[in-house]
N, C-alpha and C positions, 0 to 999 in steps of 0.2 A: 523763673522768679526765684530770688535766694531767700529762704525763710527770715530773714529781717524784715525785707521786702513784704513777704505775704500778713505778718503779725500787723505791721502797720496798717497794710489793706483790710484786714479783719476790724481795725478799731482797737485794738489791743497792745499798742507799743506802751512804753514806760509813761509813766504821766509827770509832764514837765510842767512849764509854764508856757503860754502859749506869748509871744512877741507880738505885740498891737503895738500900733502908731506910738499912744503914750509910753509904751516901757522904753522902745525908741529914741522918743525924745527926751525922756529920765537917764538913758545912757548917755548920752552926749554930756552929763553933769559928775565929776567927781564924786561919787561917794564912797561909804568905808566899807570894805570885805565885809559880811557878814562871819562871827566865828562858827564854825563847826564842831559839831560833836559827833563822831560816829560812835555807832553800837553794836561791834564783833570786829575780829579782825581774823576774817577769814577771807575768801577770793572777794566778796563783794565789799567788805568795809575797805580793805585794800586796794581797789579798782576805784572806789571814792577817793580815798586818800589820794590816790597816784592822779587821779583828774582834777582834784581840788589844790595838787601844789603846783600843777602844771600852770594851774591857772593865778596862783599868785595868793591863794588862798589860806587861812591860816586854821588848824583842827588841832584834834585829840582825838586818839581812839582807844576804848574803852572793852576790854575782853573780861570777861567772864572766866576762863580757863587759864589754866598758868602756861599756858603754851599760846603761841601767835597759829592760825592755819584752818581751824576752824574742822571740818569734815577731811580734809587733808590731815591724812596720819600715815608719812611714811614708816620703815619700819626694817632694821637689819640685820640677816638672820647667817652670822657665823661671815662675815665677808658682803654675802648677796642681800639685795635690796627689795621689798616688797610693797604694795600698799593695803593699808588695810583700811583707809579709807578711798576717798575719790582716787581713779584710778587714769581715765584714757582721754586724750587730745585726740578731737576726731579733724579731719581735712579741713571740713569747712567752718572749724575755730580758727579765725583769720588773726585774732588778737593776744589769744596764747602762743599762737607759734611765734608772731611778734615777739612778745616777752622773751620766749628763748631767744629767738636773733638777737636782738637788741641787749640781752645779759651773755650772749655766748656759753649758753648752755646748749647742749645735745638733746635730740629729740632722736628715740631708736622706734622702728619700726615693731610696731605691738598687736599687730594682725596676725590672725590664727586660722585655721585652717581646720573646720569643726567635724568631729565623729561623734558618734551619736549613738550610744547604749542604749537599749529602747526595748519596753519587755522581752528583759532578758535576750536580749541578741544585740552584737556587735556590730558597728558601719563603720567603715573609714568615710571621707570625704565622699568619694567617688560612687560610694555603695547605695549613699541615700541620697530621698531628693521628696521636691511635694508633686501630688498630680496634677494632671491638666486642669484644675480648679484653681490653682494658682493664677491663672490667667486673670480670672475675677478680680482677685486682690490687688492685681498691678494694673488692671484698667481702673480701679479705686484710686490707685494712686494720684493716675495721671489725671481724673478729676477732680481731687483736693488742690492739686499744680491750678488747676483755672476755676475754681471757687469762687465765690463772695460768701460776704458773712450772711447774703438771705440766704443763700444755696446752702451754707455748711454749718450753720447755727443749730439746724434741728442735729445733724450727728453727735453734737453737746447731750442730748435728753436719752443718748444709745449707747449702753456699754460697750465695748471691745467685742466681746465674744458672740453676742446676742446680731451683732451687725456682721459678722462674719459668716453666721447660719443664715443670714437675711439673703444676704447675696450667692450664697449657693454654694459655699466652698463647702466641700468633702471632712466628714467626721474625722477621719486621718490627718488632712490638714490641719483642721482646727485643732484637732489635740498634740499637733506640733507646734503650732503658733501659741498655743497654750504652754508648755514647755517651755519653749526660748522667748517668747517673748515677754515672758515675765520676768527672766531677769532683766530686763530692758525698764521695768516697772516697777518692783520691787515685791508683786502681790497677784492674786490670778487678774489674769486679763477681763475677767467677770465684774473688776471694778474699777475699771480706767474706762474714762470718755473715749468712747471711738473718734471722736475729733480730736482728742489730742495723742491717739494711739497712730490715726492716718496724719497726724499733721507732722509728728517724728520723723515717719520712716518715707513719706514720701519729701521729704527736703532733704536726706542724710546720705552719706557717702555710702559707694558700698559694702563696707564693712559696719554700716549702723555706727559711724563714729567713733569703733574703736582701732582707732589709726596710730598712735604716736604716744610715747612716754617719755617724760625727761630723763635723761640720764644720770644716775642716781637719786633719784626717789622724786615727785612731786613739790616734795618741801622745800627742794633747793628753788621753785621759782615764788613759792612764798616769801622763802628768807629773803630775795630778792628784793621782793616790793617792801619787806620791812625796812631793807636798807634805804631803800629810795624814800621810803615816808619819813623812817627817821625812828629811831628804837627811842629816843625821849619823848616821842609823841605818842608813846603805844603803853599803857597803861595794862595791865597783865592783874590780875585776880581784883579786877574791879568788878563784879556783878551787880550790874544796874538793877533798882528796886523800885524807885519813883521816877518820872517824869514829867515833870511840870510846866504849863506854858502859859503863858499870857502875851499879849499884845506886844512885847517887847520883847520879852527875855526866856530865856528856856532855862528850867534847871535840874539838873539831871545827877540823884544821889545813887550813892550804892552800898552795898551791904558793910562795907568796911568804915563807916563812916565819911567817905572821902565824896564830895559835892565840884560840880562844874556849870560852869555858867555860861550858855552859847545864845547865838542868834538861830541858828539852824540843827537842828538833829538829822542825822542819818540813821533809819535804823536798819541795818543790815542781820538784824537774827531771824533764825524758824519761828515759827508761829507759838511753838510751846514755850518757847524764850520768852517770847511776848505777853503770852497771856499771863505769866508769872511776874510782870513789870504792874504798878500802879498808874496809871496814868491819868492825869490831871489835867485838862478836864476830862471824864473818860470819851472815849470813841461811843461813835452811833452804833446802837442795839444791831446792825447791818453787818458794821465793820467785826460786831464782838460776835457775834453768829459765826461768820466766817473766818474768824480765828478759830473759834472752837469745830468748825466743822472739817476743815481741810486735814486730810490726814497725810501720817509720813508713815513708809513703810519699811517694814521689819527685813533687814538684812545681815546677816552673818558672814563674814569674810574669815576664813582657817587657811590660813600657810602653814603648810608642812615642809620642811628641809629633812630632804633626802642625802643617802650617800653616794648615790650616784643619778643618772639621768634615764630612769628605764625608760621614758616615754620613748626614745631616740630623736624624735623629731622636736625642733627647736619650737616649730608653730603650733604645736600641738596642743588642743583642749577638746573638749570633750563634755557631749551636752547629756545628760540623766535623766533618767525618771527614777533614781536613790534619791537618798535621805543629803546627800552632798550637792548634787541638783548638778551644779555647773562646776567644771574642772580645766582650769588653764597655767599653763605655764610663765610664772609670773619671774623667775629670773634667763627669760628667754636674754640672749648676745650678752649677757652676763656669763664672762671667763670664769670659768667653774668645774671641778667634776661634779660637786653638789649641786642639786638644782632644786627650787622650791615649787610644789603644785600648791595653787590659791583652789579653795574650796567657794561656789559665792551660793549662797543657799536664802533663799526669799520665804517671806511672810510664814505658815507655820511649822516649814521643817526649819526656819532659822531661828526659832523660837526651840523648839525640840532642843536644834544641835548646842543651843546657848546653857541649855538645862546641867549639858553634863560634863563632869572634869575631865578635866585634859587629855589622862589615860582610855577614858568612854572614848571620847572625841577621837584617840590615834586607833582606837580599836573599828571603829563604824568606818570611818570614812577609808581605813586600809578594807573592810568588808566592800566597800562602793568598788572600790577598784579593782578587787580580788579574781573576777569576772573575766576582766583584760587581760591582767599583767600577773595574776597569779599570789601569791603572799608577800606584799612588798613592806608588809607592817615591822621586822627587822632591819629594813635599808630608811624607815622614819628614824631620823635623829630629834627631830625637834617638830614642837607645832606651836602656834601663836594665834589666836583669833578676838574677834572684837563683835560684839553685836549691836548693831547701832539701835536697836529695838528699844534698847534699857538706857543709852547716853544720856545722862542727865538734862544736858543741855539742850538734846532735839529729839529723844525720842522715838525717833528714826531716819533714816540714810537719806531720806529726799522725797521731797513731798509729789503727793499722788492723788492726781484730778481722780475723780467718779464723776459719774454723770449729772449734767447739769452745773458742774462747779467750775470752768474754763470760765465761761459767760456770766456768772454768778458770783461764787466767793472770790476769785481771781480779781476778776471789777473792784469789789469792794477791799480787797487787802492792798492794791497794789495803787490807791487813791489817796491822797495826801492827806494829811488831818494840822490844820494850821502851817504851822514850819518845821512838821517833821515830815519826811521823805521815806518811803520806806524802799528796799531794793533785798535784791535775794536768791538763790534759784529758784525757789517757789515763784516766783514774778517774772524769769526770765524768757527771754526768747526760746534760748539751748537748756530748759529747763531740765535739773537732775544733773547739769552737767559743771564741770570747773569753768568753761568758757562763758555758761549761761550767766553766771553769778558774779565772773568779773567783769560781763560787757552791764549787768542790770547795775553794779555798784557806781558805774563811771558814767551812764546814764543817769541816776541819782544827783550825781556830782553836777552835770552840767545843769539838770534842771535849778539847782539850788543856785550856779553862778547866773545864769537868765532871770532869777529873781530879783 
């Protein structure tokens, strides 16, 4: 079963409109596009967009930022290209790799090959591994693979790690599924829903989806969809404040003074976006709970450019228990003698590492590595980091179920309110991820044209 597949059988796919007899027969009759208005133009308001002109459809889309991409922040350091936001195209994103085909962009091979520092001792690959308690966790698996929502609903009420100790896996293990799987989450595994911690990794490729990157930065397939929508249709430091609706007509102002008038909203921002918007009439005391309750977590992304390539090896990263956490090489088949290591540091070391200027920052994270590779803090030419903790606009990298909130605030955010549609990675299938948020935004899209 392909996780699209399983979301639907849970009761949880996008919420559309449903086609009865009458919508049917209402098709058979001429009527007029409704207008659209989306709200962000990041992978999900651009996946509207791109479904909404396929379809004949006519929009505006309305960004907050001076920049189109949204969580997508490429970034280019001396020549070599990085991201310092969204980052990886995993296998079974069937509809971004499209986009590359289809724009004749490159997709390079972005899998790693992990060593693992771990109180204070070194692994290559080969060196480490989990014990035979692993077995537990992968016959988990293959029971989430043939679930129902009655079988798999209580794992919603059971955090990540609590469900781990449940079934018997070794201390050792869990304090490495603690480790790596948190960058997978943004925050300790202590507060992700173990259903949506089992429902990740038992539908994901073997690398956990980090399979593929565009060739030259992420941004090149944003730029893309901008072209396809149309740069006059894409409205740039408009930050929506009101949105008003009535039986007929939507009207959606923004801080600059600038007012639009649609039949349909798309709203494609984070929750913290949202809850900053007035909305008229407001949402059910449900819908407003669960905005405020869904968190996004704390991540810090530091690319360093070096002057040469000490790692040696192209695939190379490297999982921590420092202050730098997780260490990969982000201008990997990038022609170079420089190369850049990405630091990705979760919830309160990425808060730490956000604390300190730039010089703190090359001094610690060259101490992380020191260990390895010896004093590489002279062969640092540069560093660059971003912490999405503090982003005005989302407050954090990507939202992050706890327990009970899959089955709960999920329901209530991802449910229509009149003629606005909401979509998002927070809503999607491939949640957290680029793919999740362009397939949730084109989802959006068709529901609005079924209407």
């Amino acid at each position: 079963m392909k996780r699209r597949s399983f979301i639907k059988a849970t009761g949880l796919a996008a919420v559309g409109t449903a086609i009865t007899p009458n919508n049917l027969l209402a098709n058979n009759f001429p009527k007029k596009k409704p207008f659209t208005i989306i709200l962000g133009s990041g992978f999900s308001g651009l996946g509207a967009a791109k479904q909404l002109k396929e379809a004949g459809y006519d929009y505006v889309i309305l960004e907050a930022r001076k920049r189109t991409g949204g969580r997508v922040f490429t970034y280019n350091m001396n020549g070599l290209t990085c991201e310092l936001g969204a980052e990886w195209i995993g296998k079974s994103h069937t509809e971004l790799q499209k986009l590359n085909n289809d724009s004749q962009l490159t997709m390079l091979d972005h899998t790693f090959e992990t060593r693992l520092y771990f109180d204070e001792k070194y692994m290559e690959p080969s060196e480490w591994s989990y014990d035979e308690t692993i077995n537990k966790f992968k016959a988990s698996l293959e029971l989430m693979k043939a679930g129902t929502t009655k079988t798999l609903a209580p794992l919603d009420k059971l955090d990540y790690w609590r469900y781990l100790q449940q079934i018997g896996m070794s201390e050792k293990n869990i304090e490495l599924r603690e480790l790596i799987d948190s960058t997978d989450f943004g925050e300790s595994i202590r507060h992700v829903s173990a259903y949506v911690a089992l429902g990740e990794y038992a539908f994901s490729s073997e690398k956990n989806e980090m399979d593929y990157w565009t060739r030259g930065g992420n941004t090149n397939m944003i730029n893309e969809l901008v072209k396809n929508a149309g740069e006059d249709k894409i409205k740039l430091e408009h930050q929506v404040t009101v949105v008003s609706q009535n039986k007929k007509k939507i009207k959606v102002t923004c801080s600059n003074g600038a007012t639009f008038e649609g039949d349909r909203v798309i709203c494609c921002l984070p929750t913290f976006a949202m809850s900053k918007i007035k909305w008229e009439p407001g949402f059910s005391s449900s819908k407003r709970d669960a905005l405020d309750q869904l968190q996004y977590c704390r991540i810090v992304k530091t690319s360093m450019l070096f002057s040469e390539r000490f790692w040696k090896d192209e695939s190379f990263d490297m999982m921590t228990d420092t202050l730098g956490h997780y260490f990969f090489h982000s201008s990997k088949l990038q022609e170079s003698q420089q190369g850049i290591l990405t630091s990705y540091a979760i919830g309160d070391k990425a808060y730490v590492l956000s604390k300190m200027p730039k010089e703190k920052k090359m001094k610690e994270l060259a101490h992380c590595l020191q260990p390895i590779f010896g004093d590489v803090k002279p062969m640092m030419n540069d560093l660059i980091s971003y912490y999405w903790g503090s982003d005005v606009h989302t407050q954090g990298a990507y939202a992050i179920y706890d327990t009970s909130q899959w089955f709960g605030q999920r329901s209530e955010l991802i449910e229509k309110s009149g003629n606005i549609y909401f979509a998002g990675e927070h809503l999607a299938e491939w949640q957290g991820f680029m793919e999740g948020a362009f397939v949730s935004g084109m989802d959006a899209a068709k529901a609005v044209i079924k209407s």
